[in-house]
C-alpha positions in Angstrom: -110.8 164.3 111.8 -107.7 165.5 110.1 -104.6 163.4 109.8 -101.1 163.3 110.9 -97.8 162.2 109.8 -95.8 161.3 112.8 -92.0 161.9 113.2 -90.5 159.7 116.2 -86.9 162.0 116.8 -88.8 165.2 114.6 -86.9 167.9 116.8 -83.3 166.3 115.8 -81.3 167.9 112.7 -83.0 165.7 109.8 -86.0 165.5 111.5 -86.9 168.9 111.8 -85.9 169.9 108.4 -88.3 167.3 107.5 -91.0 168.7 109.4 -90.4 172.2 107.4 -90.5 170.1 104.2 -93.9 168.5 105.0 -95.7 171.4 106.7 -94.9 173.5 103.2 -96.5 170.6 101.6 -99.8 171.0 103.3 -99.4 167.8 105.8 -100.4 168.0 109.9 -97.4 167.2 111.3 -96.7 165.7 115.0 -93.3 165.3 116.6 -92.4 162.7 119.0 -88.8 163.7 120.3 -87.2 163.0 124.0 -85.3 165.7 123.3 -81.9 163.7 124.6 -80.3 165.2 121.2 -82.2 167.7 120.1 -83.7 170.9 121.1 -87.4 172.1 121.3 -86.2 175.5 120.2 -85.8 173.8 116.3 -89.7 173.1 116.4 -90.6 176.4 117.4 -88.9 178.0 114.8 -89.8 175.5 111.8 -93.5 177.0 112.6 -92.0 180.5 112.0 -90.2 179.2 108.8 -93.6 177.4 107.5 -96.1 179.5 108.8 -98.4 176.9 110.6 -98.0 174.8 113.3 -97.4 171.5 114.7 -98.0 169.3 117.8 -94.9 168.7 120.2 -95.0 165.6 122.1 -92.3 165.0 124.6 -92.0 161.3 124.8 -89.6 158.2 124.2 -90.0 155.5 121.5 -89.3 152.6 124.0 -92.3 154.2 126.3 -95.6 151.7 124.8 -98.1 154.0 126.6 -97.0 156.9 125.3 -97.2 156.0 121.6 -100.0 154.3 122.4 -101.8 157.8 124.1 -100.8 159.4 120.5 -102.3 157.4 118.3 -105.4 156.9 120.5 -105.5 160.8 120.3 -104.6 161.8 116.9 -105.8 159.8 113.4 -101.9 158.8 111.9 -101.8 157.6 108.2 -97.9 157.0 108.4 -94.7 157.4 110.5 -91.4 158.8 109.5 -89.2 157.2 112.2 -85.8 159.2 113.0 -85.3 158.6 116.3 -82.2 156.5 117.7 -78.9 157.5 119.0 -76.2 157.7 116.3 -72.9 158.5 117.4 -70.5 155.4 116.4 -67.7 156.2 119.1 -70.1 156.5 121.3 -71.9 152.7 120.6 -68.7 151.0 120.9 -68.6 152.5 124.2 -72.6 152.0 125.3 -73.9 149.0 122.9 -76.7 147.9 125.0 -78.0 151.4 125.6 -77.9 151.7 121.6 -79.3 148.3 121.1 -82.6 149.2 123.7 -82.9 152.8 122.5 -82.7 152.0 118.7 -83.8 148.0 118.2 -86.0 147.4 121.0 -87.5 151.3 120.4 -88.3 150.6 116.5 -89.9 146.9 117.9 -92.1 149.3 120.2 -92.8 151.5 117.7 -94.2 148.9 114.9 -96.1 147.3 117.6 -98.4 150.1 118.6 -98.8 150.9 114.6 -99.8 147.5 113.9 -102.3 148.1 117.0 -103.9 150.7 115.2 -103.6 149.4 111.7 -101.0 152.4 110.5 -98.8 150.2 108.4 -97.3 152.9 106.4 -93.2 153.5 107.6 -90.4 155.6 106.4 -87.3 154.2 108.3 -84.0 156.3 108.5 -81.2 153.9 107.9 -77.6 154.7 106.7 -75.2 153.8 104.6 -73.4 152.5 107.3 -75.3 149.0 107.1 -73.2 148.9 103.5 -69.9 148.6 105.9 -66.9 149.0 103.9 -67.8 147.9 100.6 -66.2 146.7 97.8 -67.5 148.8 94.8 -68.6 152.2 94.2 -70.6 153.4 93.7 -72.8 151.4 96.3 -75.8 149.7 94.7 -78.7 149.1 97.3 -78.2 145.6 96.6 -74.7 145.3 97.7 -74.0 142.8 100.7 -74.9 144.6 103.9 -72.5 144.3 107.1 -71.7 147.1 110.1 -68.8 147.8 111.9 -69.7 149.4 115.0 -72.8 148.7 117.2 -74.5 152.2 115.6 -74.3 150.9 111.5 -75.5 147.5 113.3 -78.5 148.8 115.2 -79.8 150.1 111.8 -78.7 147.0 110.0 -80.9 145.0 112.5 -84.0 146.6 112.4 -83.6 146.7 108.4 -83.5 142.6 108.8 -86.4 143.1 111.5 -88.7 145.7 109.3 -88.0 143.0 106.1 -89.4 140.1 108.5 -92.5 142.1 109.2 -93.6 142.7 105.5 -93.1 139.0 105.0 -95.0 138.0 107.7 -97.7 141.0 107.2 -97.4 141.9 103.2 -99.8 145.1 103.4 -97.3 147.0 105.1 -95.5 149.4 103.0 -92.1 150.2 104.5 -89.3 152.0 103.1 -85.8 152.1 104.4 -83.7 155.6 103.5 -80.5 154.9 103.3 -78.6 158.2 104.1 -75.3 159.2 102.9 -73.6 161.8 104.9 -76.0 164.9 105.2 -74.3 168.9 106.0 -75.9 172.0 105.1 -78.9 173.7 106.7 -81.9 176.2 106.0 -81.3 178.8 103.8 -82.5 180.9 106.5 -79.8 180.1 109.0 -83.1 179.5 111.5 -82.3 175.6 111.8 -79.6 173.2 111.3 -77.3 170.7 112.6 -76.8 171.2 116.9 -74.7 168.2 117.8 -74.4 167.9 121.7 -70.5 168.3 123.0 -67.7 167.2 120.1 -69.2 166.6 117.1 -69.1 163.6 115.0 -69.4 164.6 111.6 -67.2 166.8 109.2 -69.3 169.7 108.8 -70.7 170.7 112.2 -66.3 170.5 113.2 -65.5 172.9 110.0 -67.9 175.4 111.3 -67.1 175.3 114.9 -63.3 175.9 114.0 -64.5 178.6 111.9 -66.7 180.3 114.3 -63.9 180.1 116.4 -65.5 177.9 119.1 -63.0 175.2 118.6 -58.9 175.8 118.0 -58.4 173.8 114.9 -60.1 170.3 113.0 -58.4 167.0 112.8 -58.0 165.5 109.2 -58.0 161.6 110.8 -55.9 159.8 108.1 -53.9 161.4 104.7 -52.9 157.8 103.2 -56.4 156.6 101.8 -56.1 155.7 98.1 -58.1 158.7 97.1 -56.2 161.7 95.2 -55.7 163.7 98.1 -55.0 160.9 100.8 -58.4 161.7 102.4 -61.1 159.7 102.9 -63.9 160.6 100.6 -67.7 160.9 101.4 -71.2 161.5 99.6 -72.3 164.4 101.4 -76.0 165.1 100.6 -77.5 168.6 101.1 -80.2 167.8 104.6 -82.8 169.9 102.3 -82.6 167.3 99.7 -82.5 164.7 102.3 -85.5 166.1 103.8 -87.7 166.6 100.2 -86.6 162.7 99.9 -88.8 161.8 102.7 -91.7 163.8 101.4 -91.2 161.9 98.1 -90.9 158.4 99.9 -94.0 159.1 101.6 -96.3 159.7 98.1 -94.4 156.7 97.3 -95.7 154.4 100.2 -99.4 155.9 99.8 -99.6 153.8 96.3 -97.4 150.8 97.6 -96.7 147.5 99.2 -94.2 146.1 100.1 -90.6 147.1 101.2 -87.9 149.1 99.5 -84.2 150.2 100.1 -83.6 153.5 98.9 -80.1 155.4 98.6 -80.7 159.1 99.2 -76.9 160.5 98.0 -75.8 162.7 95.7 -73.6 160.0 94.1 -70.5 162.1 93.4 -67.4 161.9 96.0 -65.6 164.8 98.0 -62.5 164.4 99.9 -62.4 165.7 103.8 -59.8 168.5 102.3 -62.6 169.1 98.8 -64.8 170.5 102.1 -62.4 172.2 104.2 -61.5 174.2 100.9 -64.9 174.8 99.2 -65.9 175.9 102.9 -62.9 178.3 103.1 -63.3 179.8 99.4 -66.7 179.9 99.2 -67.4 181.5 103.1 -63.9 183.5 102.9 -62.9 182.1 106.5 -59.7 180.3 107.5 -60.2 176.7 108.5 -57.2 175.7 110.4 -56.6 172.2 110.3 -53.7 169.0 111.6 -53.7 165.5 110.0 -54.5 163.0 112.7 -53.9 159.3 112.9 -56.6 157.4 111.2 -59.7 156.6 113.2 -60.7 153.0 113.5 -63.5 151.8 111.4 -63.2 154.2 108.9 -63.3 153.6 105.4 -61.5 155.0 102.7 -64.2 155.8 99.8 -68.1 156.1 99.9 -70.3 156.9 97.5 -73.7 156.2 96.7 -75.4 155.0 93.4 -78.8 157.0 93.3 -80.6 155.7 90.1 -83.1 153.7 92.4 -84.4 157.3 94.4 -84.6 159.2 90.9 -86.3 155.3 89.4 -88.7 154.8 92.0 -89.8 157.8 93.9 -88.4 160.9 91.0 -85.9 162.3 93.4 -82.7 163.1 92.9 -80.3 166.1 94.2 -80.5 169.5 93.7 -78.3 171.6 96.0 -74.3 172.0 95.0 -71.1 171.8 97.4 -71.6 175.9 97.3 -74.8 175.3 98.6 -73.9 172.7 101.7 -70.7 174.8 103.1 -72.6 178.4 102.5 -75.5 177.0 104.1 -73.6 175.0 106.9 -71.7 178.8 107.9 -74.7 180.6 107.7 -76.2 178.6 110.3 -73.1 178.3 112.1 -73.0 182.3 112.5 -76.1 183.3 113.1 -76.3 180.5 115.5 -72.5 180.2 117.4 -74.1 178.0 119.9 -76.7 176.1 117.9 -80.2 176.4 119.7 -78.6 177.9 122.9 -77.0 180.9 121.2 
């Protein structure tokens, strides 16, 4: 009997770019996605992209049975666990439903594993459990708060996940702390579909360029950072993706839990992407400075000697890469998964 690498959320942006990365690597692959984010378009066309296939199962993290029917059917050596809601606006407005989906949903999940004795775990956290720290580059041992019920649903069930090893040492867990990933295929065939407004930098930039929405809003141009914007690690989602492929051979030859940076460690300003994304895609990117947003932060940047260290990842992909990659996408696809 073959076996699987589960990926709880594996339809969503990272996830499915993930699922590429693994399926080229010769691994089965199985998605467990309730599609509230994503779209079951991306997993049919990650089988194009790869040439094989993987199982779909439509089915929610917090649902015991249904993880439990999975791994009854299917032999699972390890999870890759992406699924959780992630829009920070949106858990100041909705903390419980982020608390139940994403803590009580990850409590689920390690419960049925431990069931079946599948104690190997690759967590997607996020930089936001660093909350606005002191230094940077951010070390994966500086002091961890949130500031927003999202950063502290992934802060919890870092604390939670670091119980379990102490409690039950033979689990090998590691927690991938993401910078801010843009970019997409090189195909244009998959990328980032955020439902409604987006969130994030990149998926606004291309919708203003597309021409689906009027112009972007800069939120804040007095940060002390050379331009007056705030400035970000943005990390390419392919890299992102190869660094789960490389924290998996990790776990397969260890105990123990780790907390791992994935970032590119170098610094762009919100206007560094607006213009590389102009000059490189020759498109107009009409833009208005905006009041700051609350909770934001002025600089963010990652220190990634632990990923290159530990599991012999770092970067490859250049700022040309993420916004050519990012409009590609964009254009083929105007309206993500429903154009």
């Amino acid at each position: 009997m073959s076996s699987y690498i589960l990926l709880t959320g594996g339809a969503g942006y990272i996830g499915s770019h993930t699922a590429l990365c693994l399926l080229r690597a010769g691994y089965n692959v199985i998605s467990f996605d309730n599609f509230s984010n994503s779209s079951a378009e991306s997993l049919k066309r990650v089988e194009q992209l790869a040439g094989r296939t993987l199982l779909s199962i439509t089915g929610d993290i917090r649902d015991q049975a249904a993880l439990t029917a999975v791994f009854s059917q299917y032999k699972i050596s390890a999870v890759v666990h992406f699924a959780g809601l992630k829009a920070v606006g949106e858990s100041t407005e909705l903390p419980l439903h982020y608390y139940d989906n994403n803590v009580s949903g990850t409590v689920t999940l390690c419960r049925v594993m431990r069931h079946f004795n599948v104690k190997k775990l690759v967590f997607s956290s996020s930089a936001t459990v660093y909350g606005d720290a002191k230094e940077v580059p951010i070390k994966e041992t500086s002091p961890r708060s949130a500031t927003n019920p999202y950063g502290q649903s992934k802060l919890m069930i870092e604390l939670i996940l670091e119980d379990l090893v102490k409690a039950e040492p033979d689990w090998s867990i590691a927690l991938l702390r993401y910078f801010n990933p843009v970019g997409a295929d090189e195909s244009g065939q998959i990328g980032e579909d955020p439902n409604g407004i987006p969130n994030n930098l990149m998926p606004f930039i291309s919708q203003v360029a597309v021409g689906k929405r009027q112009q972007l809003s800069v939120f804040g141009n007095d940060y002390p950072t050379k331009d007056g914007t705030g400035v970000r690690d943005y990390i390419h989602v392919v890299d992102l993706a190869n660094g789960h492929l490389k924290a998996l051979q990790y776990l397969e030859q260890s105990k123990g839990i780790e907390a791992i940076n994935l970032g590119t460690g170098v610094g762009y300003s919100v206007l560094d992407m607006v213009n590389a994304f102009s000059e490189v895609n020759q498109v107009a990117v009409p833009y208005q400075i905006a009041p700051r947003r609350p909770g934001d932060i002025a600089v963010c940047y990652a220190e990634p000697t632990k990923a290159l260290t530990l599991l012999g990842w770092k970067t490859e992909k250049t700022l040309d890469d993420m916004v050519r990659d990012t409009w590609r996408w964009q254009k083929h696809n105007p309206n993500g998964y429903r154009s």
